[in-house]
LUMLUM-973226 format. One record per residue: x negated, y negated, z negated of N, C-alpha, C in turn. Coordinates in nm, 2 decimals. Atoms other than C-alpha are relative to their C-alpha. Layout:
<sites>
X:Y:Z:X:Y:Z:X:Y:Z
...
</sites>
This chain:
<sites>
-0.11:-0.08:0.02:-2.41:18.62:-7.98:-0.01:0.08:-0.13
-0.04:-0.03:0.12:-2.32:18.71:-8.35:0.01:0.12:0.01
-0.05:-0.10:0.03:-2.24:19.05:-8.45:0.15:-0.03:-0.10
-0.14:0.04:0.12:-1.86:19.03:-8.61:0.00:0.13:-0.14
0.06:-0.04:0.17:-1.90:19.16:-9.00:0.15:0.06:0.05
-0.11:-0.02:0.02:-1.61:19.42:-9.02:0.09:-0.05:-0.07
-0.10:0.05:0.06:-1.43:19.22:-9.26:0.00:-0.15:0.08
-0.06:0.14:-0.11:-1.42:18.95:-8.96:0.15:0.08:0.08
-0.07:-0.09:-0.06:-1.20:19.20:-8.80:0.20:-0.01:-0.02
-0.17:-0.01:0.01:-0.78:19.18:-8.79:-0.01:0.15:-0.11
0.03:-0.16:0.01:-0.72:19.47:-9.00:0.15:0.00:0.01
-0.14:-0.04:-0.10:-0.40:19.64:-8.84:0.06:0.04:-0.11
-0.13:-0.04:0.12:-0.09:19.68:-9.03:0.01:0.15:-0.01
0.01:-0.16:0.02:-0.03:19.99:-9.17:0.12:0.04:-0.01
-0.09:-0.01:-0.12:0.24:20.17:-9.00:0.07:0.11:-0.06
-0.06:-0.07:0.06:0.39:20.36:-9.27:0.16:-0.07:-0.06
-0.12:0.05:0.04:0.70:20.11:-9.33:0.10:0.04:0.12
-0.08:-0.11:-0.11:0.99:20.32:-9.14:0.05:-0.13:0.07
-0.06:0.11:-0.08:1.11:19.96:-9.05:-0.07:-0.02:0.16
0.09:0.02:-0.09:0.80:19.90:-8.87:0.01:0.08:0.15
0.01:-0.10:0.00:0.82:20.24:-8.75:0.12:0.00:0.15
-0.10:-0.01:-0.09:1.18:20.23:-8.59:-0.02:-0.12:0.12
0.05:0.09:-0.06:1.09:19.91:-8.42:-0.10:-0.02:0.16
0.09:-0.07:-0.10:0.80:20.04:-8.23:0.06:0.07:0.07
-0.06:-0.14:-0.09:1.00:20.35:-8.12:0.11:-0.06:0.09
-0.11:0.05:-0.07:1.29:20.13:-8.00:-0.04:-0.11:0.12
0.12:0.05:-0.09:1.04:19.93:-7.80:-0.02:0.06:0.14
0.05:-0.07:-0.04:0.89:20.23:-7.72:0.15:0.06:0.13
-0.10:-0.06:-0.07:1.24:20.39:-7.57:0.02:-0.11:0.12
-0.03:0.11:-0.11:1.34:20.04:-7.39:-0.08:0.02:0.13
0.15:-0.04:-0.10:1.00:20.04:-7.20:0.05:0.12:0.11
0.03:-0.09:-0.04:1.05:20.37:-7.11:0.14:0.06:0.07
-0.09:-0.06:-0.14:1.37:20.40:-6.97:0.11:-0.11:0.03
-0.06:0.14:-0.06:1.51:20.02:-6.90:0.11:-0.03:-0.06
-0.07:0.03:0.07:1.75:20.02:-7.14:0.00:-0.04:-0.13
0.00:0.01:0.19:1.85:19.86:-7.54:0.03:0.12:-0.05
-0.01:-0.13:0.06:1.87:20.11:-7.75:0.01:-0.06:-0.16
0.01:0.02:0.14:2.00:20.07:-8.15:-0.10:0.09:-0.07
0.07:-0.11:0.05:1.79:20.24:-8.42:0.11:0.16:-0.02
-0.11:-0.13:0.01:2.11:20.52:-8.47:0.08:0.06:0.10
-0.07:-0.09:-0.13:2.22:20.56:-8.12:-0.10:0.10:0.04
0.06:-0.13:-0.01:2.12:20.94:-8.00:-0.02:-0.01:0.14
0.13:0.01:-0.15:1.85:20.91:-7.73:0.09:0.10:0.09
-0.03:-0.06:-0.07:1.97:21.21:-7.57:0.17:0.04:0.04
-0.13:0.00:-0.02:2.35:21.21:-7.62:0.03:-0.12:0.08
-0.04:0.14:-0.10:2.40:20.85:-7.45:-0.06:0.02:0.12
0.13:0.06:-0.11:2.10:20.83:-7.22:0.01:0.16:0.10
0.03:-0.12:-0.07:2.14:21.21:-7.13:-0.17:0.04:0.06
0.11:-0.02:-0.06:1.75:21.23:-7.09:-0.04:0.13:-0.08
0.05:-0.12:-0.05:1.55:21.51:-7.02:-0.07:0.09:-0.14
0.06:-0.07:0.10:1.39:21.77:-7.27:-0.15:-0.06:0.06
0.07:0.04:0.01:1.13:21.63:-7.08:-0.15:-0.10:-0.03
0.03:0.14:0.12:1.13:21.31:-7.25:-0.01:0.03:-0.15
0.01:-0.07:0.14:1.18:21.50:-7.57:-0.18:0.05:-0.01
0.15:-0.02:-0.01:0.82:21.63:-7.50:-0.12:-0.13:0.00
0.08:0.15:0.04:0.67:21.28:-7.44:-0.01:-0.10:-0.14
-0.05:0.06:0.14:0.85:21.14:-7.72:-0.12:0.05:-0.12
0.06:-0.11:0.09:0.69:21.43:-7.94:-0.23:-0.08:0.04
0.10:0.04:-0.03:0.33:21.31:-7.78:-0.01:-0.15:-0.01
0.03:0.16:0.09:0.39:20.93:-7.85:-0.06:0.01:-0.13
0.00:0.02:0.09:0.46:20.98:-8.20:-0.11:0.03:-0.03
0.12:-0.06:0.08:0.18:21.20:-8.28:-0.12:-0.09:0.08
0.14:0.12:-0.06:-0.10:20.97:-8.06:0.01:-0.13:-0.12
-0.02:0.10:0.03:0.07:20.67:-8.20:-0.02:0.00:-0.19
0.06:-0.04:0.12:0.07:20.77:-8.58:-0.07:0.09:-0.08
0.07:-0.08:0.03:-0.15:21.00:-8.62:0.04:0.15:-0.08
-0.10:-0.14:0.02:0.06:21.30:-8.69:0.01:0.13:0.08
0.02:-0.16:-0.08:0.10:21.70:-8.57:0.20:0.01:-0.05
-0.18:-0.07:0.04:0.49:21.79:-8.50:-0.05:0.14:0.00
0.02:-0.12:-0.03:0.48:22.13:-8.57:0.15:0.12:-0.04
-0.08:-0.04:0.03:0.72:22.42:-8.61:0.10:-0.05:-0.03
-0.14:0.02:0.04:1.03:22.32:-8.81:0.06:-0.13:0.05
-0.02:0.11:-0.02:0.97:22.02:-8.72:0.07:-0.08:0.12
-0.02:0.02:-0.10:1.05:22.03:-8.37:0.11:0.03:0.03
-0.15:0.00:0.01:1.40:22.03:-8.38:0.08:-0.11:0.06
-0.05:0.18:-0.11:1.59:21.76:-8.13:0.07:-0.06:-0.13
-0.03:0.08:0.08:1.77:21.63:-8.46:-0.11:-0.11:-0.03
0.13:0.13:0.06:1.43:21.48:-8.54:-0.04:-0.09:0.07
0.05:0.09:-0.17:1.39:21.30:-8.20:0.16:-0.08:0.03
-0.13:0.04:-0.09:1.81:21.23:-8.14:0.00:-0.21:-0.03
0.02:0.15:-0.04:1.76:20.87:-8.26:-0.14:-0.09:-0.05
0.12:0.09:0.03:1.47:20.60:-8.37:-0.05:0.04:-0.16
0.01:-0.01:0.18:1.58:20.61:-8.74:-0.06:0.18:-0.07
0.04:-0.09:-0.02:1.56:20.93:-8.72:-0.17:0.09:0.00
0.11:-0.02:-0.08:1.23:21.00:-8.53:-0.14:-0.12:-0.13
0.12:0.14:0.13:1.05:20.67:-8.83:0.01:0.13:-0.05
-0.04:-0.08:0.12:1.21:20.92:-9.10:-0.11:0.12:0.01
0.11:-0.13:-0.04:1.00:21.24:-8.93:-0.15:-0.06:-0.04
0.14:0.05:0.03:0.67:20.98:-8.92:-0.03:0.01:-0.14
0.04:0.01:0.21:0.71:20.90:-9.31:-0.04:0.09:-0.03
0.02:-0.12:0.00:0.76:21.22:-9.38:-0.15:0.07:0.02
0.11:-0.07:-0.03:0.44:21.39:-9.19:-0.11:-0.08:-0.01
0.13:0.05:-0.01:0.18:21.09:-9.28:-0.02:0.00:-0.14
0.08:0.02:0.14:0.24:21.10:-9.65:-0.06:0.13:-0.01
0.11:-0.12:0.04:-0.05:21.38:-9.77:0.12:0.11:-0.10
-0.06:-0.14:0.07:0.06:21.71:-9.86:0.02:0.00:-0.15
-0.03:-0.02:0.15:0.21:21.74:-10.22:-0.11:0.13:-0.03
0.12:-0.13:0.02:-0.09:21.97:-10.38:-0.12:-0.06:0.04
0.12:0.05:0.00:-0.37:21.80:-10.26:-0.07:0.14:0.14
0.09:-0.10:-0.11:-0.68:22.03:-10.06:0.04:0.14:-0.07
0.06:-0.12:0.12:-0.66:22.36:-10.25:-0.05:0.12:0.06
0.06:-0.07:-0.07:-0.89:22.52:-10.05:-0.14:0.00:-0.07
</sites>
């Protein structure tokens, strides 16, 4: 039984293309509540779901790419559709403009 050399390894796409991004989430919505869903139709205006889905939603994204919604951020515009909800990921994974300056 070998050991696999990390560069044997898949290396996973990297999940900053909002294409990618919407894709997953529209996936992610189907899955989650048995219906299609376009990237621009508004989750919660059509589907009428719950703030409590808004809360899950909010816990996908951040598990899923590694992100913190916080304050301003948490505004139902940023969740109402897929394209949307990519645009927020982009947004909070590129590194702070400024760098550490601590």
């Amino acid at each position: 039984m070998g050991m696999a050399m990390s560069s044997d390894r898949a290396v996973p796409e990297p999940l900053g293309d909002p294409g990618d991004i919407e894709t997953e989430l529209l996936r992610f919505l189907e899955l989650r509540t048995g219906k299609t869903w376009l990237a621009d139709m508004d989750v919660f205006g059509s589907g009428g779901l719950s703030s409590l889905f808004a809360m899950e939603l909010v816990v996908h994204l951040e598990r899923t790419y590694g992100i913190a919604v916080r304050g301003g951020d948490l505004q139902m515009d940023n969740f109402r559709t897929a394209r949307s909800m990519a645009a927020l990921v982009g947004r909070l994974q590129r590194p702070a403009v400024g760098g550490s300056g601590a």
